[in-house]
C-alpha positions as semicolon CSV with decimal commas, in nm:
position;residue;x (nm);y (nm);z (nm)
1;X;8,802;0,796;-9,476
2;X;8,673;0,914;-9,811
3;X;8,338;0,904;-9,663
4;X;8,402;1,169;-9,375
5;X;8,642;1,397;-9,602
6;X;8,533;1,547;-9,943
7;X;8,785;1,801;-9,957
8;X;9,111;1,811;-10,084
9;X;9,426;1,679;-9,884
10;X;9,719;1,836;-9,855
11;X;10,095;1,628;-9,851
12;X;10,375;1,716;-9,732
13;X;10,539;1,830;-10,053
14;X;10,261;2,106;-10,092
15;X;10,066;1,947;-10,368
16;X;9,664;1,878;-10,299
17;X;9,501;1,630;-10,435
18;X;9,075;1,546;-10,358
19;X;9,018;1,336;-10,061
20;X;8,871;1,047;-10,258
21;X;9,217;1,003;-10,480
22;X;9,421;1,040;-10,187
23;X;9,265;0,799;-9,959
24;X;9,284;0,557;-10,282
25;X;9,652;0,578;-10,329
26;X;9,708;0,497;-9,981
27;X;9,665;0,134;-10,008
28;X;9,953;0,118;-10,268
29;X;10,344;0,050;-10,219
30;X;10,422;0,335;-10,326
31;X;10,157;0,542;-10,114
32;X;10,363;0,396;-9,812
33;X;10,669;0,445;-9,936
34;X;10,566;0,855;-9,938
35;X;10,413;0,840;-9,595
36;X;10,711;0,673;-9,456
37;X;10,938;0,945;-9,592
38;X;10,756;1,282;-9,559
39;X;10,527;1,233;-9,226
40;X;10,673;1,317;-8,966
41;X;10,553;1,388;-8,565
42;X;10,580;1,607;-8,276
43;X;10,677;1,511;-7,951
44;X;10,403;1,626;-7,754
45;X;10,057;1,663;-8,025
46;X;9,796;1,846;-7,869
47;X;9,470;1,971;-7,980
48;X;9,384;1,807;-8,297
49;X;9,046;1,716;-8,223
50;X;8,895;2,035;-8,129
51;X;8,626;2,002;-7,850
52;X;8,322;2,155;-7,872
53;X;7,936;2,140;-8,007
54;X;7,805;2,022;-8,261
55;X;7,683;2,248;-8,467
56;X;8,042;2,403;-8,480
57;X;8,220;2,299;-8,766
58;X;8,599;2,324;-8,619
59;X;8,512;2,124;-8,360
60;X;8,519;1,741;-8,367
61;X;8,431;1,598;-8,033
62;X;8,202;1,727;-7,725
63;X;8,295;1,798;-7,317
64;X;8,256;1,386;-7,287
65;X;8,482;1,326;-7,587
66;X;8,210;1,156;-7,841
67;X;8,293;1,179;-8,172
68;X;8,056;1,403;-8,359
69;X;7,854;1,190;-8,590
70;X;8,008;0,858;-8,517
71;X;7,819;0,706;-8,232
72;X;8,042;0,507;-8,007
73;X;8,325;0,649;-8,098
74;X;8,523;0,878;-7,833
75;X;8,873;1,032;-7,808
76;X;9,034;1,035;-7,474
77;X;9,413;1,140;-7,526
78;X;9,604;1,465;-7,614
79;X;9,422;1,507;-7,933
80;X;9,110;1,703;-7,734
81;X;9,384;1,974;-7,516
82;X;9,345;2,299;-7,642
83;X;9,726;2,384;-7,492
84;X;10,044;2,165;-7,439
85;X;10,070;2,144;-7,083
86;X;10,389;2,294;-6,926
87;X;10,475;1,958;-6,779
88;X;10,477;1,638;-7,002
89;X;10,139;1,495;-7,142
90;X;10,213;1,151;-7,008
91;X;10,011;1,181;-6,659
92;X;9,725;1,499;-6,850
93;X;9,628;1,177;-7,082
94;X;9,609;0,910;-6,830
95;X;9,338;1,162;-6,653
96;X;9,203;1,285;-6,963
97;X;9,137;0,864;-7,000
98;X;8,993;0,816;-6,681
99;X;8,782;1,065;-6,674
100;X;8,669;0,987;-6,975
101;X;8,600;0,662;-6,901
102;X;8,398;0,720;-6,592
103;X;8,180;0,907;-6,841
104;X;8,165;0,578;-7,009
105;X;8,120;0,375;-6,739
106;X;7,840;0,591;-6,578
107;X;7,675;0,615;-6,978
């Protein structure tokens, strides 16, 4: 991941360290051992890869859900809402998926 982020990261417990250190420690016991205890979730995630083009820099993925810069790669689940739905995200995925995948299909 290194590769894709030169900046610094940011844990849980405030302090930042740069990318490349971070994404080292992560392959040590102890570098699980602090995931497992300070990441948590959300129920419902939405919206953490922004759509849109390119040449925007908040963005990560286009209207067909390729990954900028990564060919092949595509997200089709909750991470490309800009809003939580009002009703669960269970059936707005599976159609975010299919659509996406008659992209694919069609591609």
């Amino acid at each position: 991941m290194a590769e894709y982020h030169t900046g610094l990261v940011t844990l849980n417990d405030g302090r930042e360290l740069p990318a490349a250190e971070a994404f080292a420690a992560l392959g040590t016991t102890e570098a699980v051992g602090y995931v497992r205890q300070t990441v948590g979730h959300y129920v419902h995630p939405v919206g953490t890869a922004r759509m849109g083009p390119f040449d925007d820099v908040g963005s990560v993925v286009d209207q067909y859900g390729c990954v900028h810069g990564i060919e092949g790669l595509r997200v089709a689940d909750a991470s490309v809402m800009p809003n939580i739905p009002r009703a669960n995200t269970n059936l707005t995925c599976i159609m975010t998926g299919e659509r996406i995948a008659g992209w694919m299909r069609q591609a």
